[in-house]
Phi, psi and omega in degrees: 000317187284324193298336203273304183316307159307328165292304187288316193288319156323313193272327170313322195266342167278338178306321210302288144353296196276326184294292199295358166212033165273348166232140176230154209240067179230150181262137160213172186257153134318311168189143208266332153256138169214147167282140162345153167058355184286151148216165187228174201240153168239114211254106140289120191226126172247128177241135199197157172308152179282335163244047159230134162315142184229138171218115174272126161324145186224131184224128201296272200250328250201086164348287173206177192273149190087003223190064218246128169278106164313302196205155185233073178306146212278139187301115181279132175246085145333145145239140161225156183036084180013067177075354164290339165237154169255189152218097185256077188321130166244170190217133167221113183297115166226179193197152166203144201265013199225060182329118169188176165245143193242161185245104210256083199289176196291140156273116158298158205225060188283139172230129186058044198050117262066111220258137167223168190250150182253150174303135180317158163232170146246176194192124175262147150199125194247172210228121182284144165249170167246140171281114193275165139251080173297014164254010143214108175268004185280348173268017175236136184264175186279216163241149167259197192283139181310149175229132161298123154358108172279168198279106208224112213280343155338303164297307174256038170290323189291325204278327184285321174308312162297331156309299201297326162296004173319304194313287191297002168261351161263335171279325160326311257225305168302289196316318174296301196310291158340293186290329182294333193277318206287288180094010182294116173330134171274130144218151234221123169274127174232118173271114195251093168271164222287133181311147149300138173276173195313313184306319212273330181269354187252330177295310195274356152274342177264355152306324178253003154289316211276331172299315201283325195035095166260331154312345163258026163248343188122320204262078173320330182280315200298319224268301229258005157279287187327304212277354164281331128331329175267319177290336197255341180273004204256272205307320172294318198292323187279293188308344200082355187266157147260123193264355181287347208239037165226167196279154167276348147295343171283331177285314159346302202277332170268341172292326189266037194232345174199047167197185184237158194343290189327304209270336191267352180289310194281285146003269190313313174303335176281303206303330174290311190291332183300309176256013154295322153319283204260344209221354189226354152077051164276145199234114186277166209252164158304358228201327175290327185282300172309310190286338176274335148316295161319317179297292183297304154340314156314287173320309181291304152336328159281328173270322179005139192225089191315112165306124184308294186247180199247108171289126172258178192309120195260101173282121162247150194245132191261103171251121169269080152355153148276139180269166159328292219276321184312295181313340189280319189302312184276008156297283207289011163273299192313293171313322167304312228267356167276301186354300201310304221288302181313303158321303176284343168294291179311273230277343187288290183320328185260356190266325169304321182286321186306288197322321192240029176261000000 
């Protein structure tokens, strides 16, 4: 019993042991001296399980007295042996105003309610002399006179710029206001030119069917569409039908009510070949293509309808409402462009009081 007893109080005091030191507290400084107004940092590092609570000393202005904190830096987190331990860095920025050497006692630390302590630091602060020589006081001068600055264009380049934008940012500014204020309708001059007359647009489509040659690719429906197509858009503009929605005996049949036999010779043979063509898959020699090309030229030529004179370019005037969004637009110009203006006045005003205070 006593050797088991003995056993137990052993293996307890290493548990005891492997717990207490599994968290460790230590402080350290960045520098061990510093001048007057200097600062150094004292770096608290806790090592601990990852799943214990850390609470870092929290301190109002002052370490210790004579010994003032500056800054609290946000706590740096290590993970080690995959995540199981941490390493957490507190940082306290100080500084002091006092020549001394100071004693800097440990900072507590609690983990899991339980408080440990970091090892004491020290901290000098020292103070510069000038060495005087009182065996010649003829080297030491009085103070001297204040100096002006030099004038460096550098410096006022922004404050000159915003004057001169002053001007043209108050006529913008007017110019918003005025229009916002008028309410006036927009109106828009549009030149609008004058349609070709019939012949002259049905000649420059079959100039550019006859450029493209398509009737030499093969595709015979495409070709005697197009060019059936120009004739038929020919015959509504000179005629008055719509001759795109008939039949080609229907058109045949309204053309001789209001041209003569002849001029319908050339016509019926294109438009007979066309749907020979597109709807019974005929297929026409070269020289059959060419010659229903002709056929149509013909047809225009012969119906044509001369213009006395050449229409010139007719200008018409567009009267607009202002929509919603143009008011909104000159509101939210008008406001931008006072900021600006209100800005560049305030930075013009306070860099002239620098300048001449």
């Amino acid at each position: 019993m006593k050797k088991i007893f003995i056993l137990l109080l052993f293996t307890f005091s290493l548990l005891s042991r492997s717990h207490a030191q599994s968290v460790t507290v230590d402080a350290t400084i960045d520098s061990l001296q510093i001048m007057i107004g200097e600062q150094t940092a004292i770096n608290l590092q806790v090592s601990a399980d990852t799943n214990q609570r850390i609470f870092f000393p929290v301190y109002k202005d002052t370490l210790i007295r004579g010994v003032e904190i500056i800054d609290v830096a946000k706590p740096d987190t290590q993970y080690l042996n995959d995540r199981k331990r941490m390493v957490v860095t507190q940082s306290y920025i100080v500084t002091s105003f006092d020549s001394a050497l100071y004693y800097l006692p440990p900072m507590t630390v609690e983990v899991d309610n339980q408080s440990y302590a970091s090892n004491p630091l020290a901290l000098k602060v020292y103070s510069y002399s000038i060495p005087l020589d009182s065996l010649h006081p003829d080297y030491f001068f009085g103070q001297k006179e204040n100096m002006k600055p030099i004038f460096v264009w550098n410096d006022w380049i922004w404050m000159m710029i915003c004057a001169f934008l002053v001007v043209p940012i108050v006529i913008l500014l007017i110019y918003l206001l005025k229009r916002l204020q008028d309410n006036k309708p927009i109106i828009r001059k549009v030149k609008v030119e004058p349609k070709l007359p019939p012949h002259q647009a049905a000649m420059s489509e079959i100039e550019r069917i006859k450029g493209e040659k398509i009737w030499k690719s093969g595709d015979q429906k495409e070709y005697y569409t197009q060019l059936t197509d120009v004739i038929r858009t020919y015959i509504r503009d000179r005629f008055d039908f719509n001759a795109l929605e008939m039949t080609s005996s229907e058109i045949l049949d309204r053309l001789q009510q209001e041209t003569d036999k002849e001029a319908l010779k050339d016509l019926k043979e294109l438009l007979l070949t066309a749907d020979l063509v597109k709807f019974a898959k005929h297929n026409p020699m070269m020289n059959e293509n060419d010659a229903n090309l002709v056929n149509a030229i013909d047809f225009i030529d012969d119906t044509k309808k001369e213009e006395i004179e050449e229409q010139a370019p007719k200008e018409i005037t567009i009267v607009e409402k202002r929509p919603l969004a143009v008011k909104v637009s000159l509101i939210v110009g008008v406001v931008a462009v006072s900021a600006v203006l209100v800005f560049s006045v305030i930075y013009v005003c306070v860099q002239l009081y620098h300048l001449f205070a």
